[in-house]
C-alpha positions in Angstrom: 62.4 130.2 100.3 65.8 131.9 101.3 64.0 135.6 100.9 61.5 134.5 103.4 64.0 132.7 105.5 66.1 136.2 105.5 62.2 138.1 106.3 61.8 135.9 109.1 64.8 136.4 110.5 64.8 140.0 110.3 61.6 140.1 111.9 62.6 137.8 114.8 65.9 140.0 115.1 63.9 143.2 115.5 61.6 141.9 117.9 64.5 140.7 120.3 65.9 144.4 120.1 62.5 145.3 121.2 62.5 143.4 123.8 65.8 143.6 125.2 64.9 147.6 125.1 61.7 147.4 126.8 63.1 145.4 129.5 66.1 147.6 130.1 66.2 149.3 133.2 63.8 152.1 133.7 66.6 155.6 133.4 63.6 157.6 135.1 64.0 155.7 138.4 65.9 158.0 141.1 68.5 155.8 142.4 68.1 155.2 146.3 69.9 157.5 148.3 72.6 156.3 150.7 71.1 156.2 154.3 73.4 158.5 155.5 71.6 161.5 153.8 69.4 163.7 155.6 70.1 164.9 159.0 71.4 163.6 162.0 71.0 165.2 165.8 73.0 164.0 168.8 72.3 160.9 170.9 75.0 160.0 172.8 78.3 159.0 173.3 80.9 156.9 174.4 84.5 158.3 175.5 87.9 156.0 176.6 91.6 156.8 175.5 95.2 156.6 176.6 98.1 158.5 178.3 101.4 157.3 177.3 99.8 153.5 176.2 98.1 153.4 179.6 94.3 153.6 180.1 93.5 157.1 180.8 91.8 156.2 184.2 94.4 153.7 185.3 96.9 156.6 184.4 95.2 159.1 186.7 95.0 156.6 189.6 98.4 156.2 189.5 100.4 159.3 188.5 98.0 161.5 190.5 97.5 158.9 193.3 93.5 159.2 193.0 90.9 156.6 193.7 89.3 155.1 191.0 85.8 157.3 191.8 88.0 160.7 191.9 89.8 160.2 188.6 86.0 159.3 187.4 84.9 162.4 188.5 88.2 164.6 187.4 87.5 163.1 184.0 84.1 164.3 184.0 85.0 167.7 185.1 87.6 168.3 182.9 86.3 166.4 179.8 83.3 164.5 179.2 81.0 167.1 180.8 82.6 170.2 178.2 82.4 167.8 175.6 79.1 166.5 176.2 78.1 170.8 175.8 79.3 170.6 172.3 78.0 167.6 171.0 74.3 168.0 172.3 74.4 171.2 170.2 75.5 168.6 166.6 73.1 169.0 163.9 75.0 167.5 160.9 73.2 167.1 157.6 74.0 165.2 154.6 72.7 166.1 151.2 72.8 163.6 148.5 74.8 166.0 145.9 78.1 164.9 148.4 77.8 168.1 150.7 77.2 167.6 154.4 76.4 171.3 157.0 77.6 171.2 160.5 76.1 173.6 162.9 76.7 173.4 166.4 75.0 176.5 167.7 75.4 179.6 166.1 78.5 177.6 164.6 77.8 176.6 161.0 80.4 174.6 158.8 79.8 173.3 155.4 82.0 171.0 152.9 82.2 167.4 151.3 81.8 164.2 152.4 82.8 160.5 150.9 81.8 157.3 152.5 83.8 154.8 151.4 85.6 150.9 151.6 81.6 149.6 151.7 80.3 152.7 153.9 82.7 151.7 156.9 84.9 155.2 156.7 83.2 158.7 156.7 85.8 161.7 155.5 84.4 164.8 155.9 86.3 168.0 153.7 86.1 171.4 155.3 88.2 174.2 153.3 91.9 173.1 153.9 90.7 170.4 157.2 89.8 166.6 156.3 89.1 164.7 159.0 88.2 161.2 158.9 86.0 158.9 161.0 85.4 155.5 161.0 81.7 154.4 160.3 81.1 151.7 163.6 76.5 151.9 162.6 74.8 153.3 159.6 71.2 152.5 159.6 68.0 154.6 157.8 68.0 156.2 161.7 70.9 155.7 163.7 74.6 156.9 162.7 77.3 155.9 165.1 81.2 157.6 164.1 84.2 156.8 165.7 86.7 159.0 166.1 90.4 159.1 167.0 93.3 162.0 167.8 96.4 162.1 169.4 98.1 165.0 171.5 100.9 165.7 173.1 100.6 167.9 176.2 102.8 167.7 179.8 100.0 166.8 182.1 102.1 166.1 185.0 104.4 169.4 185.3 107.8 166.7 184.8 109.0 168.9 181.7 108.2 165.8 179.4 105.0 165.6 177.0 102.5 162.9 177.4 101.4 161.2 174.8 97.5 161.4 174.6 95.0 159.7 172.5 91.2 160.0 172.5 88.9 157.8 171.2 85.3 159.2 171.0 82.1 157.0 169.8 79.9 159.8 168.5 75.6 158.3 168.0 73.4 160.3 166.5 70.0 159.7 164.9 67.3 160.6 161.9 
């Protein structure tokens, strides 16, 4: 009775494996790729920043004594319009391997990329340059990076660097 006991038991124990194998996860499956590989054109964007803490526009109002509809259109001169130039020429690819391509004309970059803390932060390695942007929309078709520098440059002729920061909302899509 014990040897058939033992045969049973054995035989129940095998099939278990069996089973517990066969219903395993399938290792031929491709994992899914992260949405944010493939490759991404420019939209649009959105532009704001500061000049020594104070909102770039209120700034230019006040240093250079403008109304609110000339520093609008200095800022466009100067800035958003060059700016604009580059970015409508952005074709940045993502391959699933980790390496991204940015070509903006006839100007071609490669490197490697990291999303990270749950796909909110986008750093982007190009030889000895990181720069990092923070990930504001990441959808299957719409990629929207957020990015952030600071400068120092003497924009009113006083001898005394201003402080400048720029904050640019870069949207592309699939």
């Amino acid at each position: 009775m014990t040897h058939h006991l033992n045969r049973y038991f054995l035989i129940v124990l095998v099939s278990f494996c069996g089973f517990l194998i066969s219903c395993g996860s399938d290792d031929d499956e491709e994992p899914t790729p992260s949405p944010i590989v493939g490759t991404w054109t420019y939209d649009s964007f959105e532009y704001g920043g500061t000049i020594n803490g104070v909102e770039y526009m209120t700034y230019l109002t006040e240093t250079y004594d403008l109304t609110p509809l000339e520093a609008q259109l200095l800022a466009s001169i100067y800035f958003v319009q060059e700016l604009e130039q580059e970015l409508e020429l952005l074709i940045l690819t993502f391959n699933a391997d980790g390496t991204f391509e940015l070509a903006q004309g006839a100007d071609v970059e490669s490197g490697t990329y990291n999303l990270q803390n749950n796909n909110s932060q986008l750093t982007l390695v190009s030889g000895a340059e990181t720069t990092v942007f923070d990930v504001e929309e990441l959808t299957e078709h719409n990629l929207s990076l957020a990015y952030s520098e600071e400068a120092e440059e003497d924009l009113n002729d006083d001898g005394i660097a201003e402080i400048i920061v720029a904050e640019i909302l870069i949207n592309m899509m699939k």
